[in-house]
C-alpha positions, 0 to 999 in steps of 0.5 A: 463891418461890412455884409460880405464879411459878416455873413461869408467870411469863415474861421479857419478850421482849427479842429482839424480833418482827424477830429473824432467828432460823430454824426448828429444821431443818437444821444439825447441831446441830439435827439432834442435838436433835431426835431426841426432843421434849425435845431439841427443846425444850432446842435451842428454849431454847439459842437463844431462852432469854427468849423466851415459849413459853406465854401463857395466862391472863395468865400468860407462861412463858419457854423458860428457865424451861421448861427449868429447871423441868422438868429439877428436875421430872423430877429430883425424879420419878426421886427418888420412883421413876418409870422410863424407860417409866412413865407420868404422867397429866397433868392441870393447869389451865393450859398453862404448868403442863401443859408444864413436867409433859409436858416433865418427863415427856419427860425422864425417858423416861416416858409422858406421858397428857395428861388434858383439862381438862374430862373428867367424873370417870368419864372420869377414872378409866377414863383412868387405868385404861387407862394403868395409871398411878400417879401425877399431875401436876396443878394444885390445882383439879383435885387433889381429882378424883383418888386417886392420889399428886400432884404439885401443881405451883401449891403453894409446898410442892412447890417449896421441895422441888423448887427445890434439887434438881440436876438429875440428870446422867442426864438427858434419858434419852429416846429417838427410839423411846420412847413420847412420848404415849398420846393418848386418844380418848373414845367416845360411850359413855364408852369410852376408846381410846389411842393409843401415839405415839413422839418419832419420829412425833411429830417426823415428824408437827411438821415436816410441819406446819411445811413445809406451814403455814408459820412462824408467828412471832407465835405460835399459838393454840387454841381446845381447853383444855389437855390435849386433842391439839389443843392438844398439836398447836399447842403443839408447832407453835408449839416447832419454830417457835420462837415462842409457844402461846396458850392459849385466850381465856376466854369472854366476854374479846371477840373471838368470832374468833381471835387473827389480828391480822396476818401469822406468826399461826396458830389451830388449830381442831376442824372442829366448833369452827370451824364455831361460832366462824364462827357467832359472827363479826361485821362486821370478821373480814374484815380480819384476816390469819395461817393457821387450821389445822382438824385432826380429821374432815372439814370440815363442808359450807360451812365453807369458803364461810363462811370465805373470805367473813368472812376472805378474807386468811386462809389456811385448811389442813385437816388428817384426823386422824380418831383422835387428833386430832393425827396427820395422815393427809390436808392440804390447803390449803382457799383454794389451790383452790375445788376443795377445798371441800365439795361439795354432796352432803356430800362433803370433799376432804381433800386426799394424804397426809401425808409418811411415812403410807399411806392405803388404800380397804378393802372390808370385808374388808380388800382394798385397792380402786382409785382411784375406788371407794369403801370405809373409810379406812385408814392406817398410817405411821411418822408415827402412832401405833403401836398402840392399846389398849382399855379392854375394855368395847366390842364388837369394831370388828375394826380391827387389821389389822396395823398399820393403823388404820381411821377410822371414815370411807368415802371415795375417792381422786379422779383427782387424788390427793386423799382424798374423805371421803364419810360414816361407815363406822358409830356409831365406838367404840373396840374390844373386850374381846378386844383389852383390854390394858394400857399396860405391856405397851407402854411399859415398856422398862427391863425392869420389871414391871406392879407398878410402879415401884423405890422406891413404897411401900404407904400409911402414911397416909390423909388423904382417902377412897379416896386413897393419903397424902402422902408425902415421898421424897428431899425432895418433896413428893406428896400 
């Protein structure tokens, strides 16, 4: 069998679109699996198996499959010698590929470092510098961009060696406290920032979405390509909610706008992105139904305006998550209030803050400011990342103040309790040298050293330039 079908080829749904399956909240089963993103996703397959969970090319990945695969992955990865706390760079080309490595990981108790899709080679390299990452889960299209040891998930030789593998009985090995993501964020510059975030942020973080937009049970789709934290955010949407993540629509496939042909469906948009996909819109996008959700900077000015005027019936929530692009800090409902649309002058009302986040006006000494002054937007919370690392190549930004993380944005709180993002605080760029440090330091929690991991072994072979060698451990294949 080859790779492709084993790890992209669905069930049909057989359940049917009017199943009264409910959300993953509330029961005490649920409650037990959803400590950890991985127990989410295994709680998710227990209950809808041959439901589809990621469409995208054509291609249909069921929860089942999703569940099987990965649990052979990461059984074959605890073989070759990964260790609670490693991190895995994610890199494939596809999202049902990309889930089944991130759920793999997530089992394993690693670190998932989701590589996007269309990064230049030297935002590869300094990706897995900062993450100190000696192994990739990757597709065959993108195996050549790197040289570290692979496991190429699209090839029918890892599969013969996977496939009869038992999956180990120490698995899962995560834990609500363990390192989930390091999400990176791409500077101006070329530089890299990364942001640590645990299964219990993240699971805070889903959930919230989930209350305030809403189950969407024809699925949700992206616009961002795999690996970007956008994309992660739809994803994992689309797992709380039991239904199904599209991927996005390759260019030129028709429509200019959305997947949003009825009630349950859902799109998630940068603010930027967005903006253009509205600029494309033709005669007709005002028929259609289901929710956008913009997540990132502010909303640029008339995004709003231009929305409800093509797709009144669409409901349109915006979420600031200024750093990673996934974590909210602020949400508002854009259509529930004309008062929350831009105004004139530039200035976005994002609206409170999200559950389990503080946000705080700074001057530029750190002092937190009253309502109605404005300064630079902070925030901090058990619903964000937990730290951050450096790659060392920036000047300083000074934005550790303990835990609190700064945006890059000033900004006010109104009488009312909402955010009002009046401009950028300067030319954002990650931190400086003074703060480089290693993801080691931060993820390994078995005890182990920067060295790596039990069971590497130096290269014996070299097949290309400036690679390490194939290698066959305990029956699987890395290149």
């Amino acid at each position: 069998m080859s790779a492709a079908t084993t790890i992209s080829a669905g069930t049909p749904d057989t359940a049917g679109r009017s199943s009264a399956a409910r959300v993953l909240t509330g029961s005490r089963e649920g409650a037990a699996g959803l400590r950890t993103l991985d127990g989410l996703f295994s709680l998710a397959a227990a209950r809808r198996p041959h439901e589809v969970v990621v469409a995208d090319g054509g291609r249909e990945l069921t929860y089942e499959s999703a569940e099987s695969s990965s649990g052979r992955v990461a059984s074959a990865l605890l073989r070759y010698g990964v260790q609670l706390g490693d991190p895995v760079l994610v890199h494939c080309s596809d999202h049902a590929q990309a889930l089944v490595a991130q759920l793999a990981v997530l089992k394993l108790g690693g670190v998932c470092v989701p590589v996007p899709h269309g990064v230049d080679d030297a935002a590869l390299l300094r990706i897995a510098d900062l993450s100190g990452a000696t192994l990739v889960l990757c597709s065959s299209a993108t195996r050549e961009r790197w040289p570290l040891p692979a496991m190429v998930l699209d090839d029918e030789r890892t599969w013969a060696k996977i496939t009869p593998l038992r999956v180990d009985g120490s698995l899962p090995r995560s834990s609500p406290a363990d390192v989930a993501y390091l999400l990176t964020e791409l500077g101006a510059d070329g530089g890299v920032t990364g942001h640590l975030v645990d299964h219990r942020a993240w699971l805070f973080a889903v959930h919230d979405r989930l209350r305030r937009a809403g189950r969407p049970t024809r699925g949700v789709t992206a616009g961002q390509e795999v690996g970007g934290a956008r994309a992660l955010a739809a994803m994992w949407w689309a797992v709380a909610a039991g239904t199904r993540f599209h991927g996005p629509r390759p260019p030129g496939a028709g429509e200019a706008v959305l997947h949003l042909h009825g009630p349950g469906t859902a799109a998630v948009y940068g603010p930027d992105e967005y903006e253009a996909v509205l600029a494309g819109a033709g005669p007709g996008a005002g028929e259609r139904l289901g929710t956008v959700l913009i997540t990132g900077g502010p909303l640029p000015a008339g995004l709003v305006e231009r929305h409800v005027e093509l797709l009144p019936f669409t409901r349109l929530l915006a979420e600031f998550s200024p750093r990673d692009g996934a974590m909210p800090w602020t949400a508002v409902d854009c259509t529930a209030d004309a008062r929350n649309a831009p105004a004139a002058d530039g200035r976005t009302v994002m609206g409170a803050a999200a559950s389990r986040v503080r946000v705080t006006i700074r001057d530029a000494g750190g002092r937190v400011l009253p309502r109605g002054r404005t300064g630079q937007i902070w925030a901090a919370g058990t619903a964000l990342p937990f730290d951050r690392l450096y790659d060392g190549c920036h000047e300083s930004a000074a934005d550790d103040r303990g835990s609190f993380t700064e945006s890059g944005y000033n900004g006010r709180w109104t009488e009312s309790g909402s955010l009002e993002v009046v401009g950028r605080t300067r030319a954002h760029a990650p931190a400086g040298a003074e703060h480089a440090r290693t993801v080691r330091s931060h993820v390994q929690l078995s005890g182990e050293t920067s060295e790596g991991p039990t069971g590497w072994e130096a290269p014996v072979e070299g097949p290309r330039p400036g690679s390490r060698p194939a290698r066959l451990c305990a029956g699987v294949v890395v290149t």
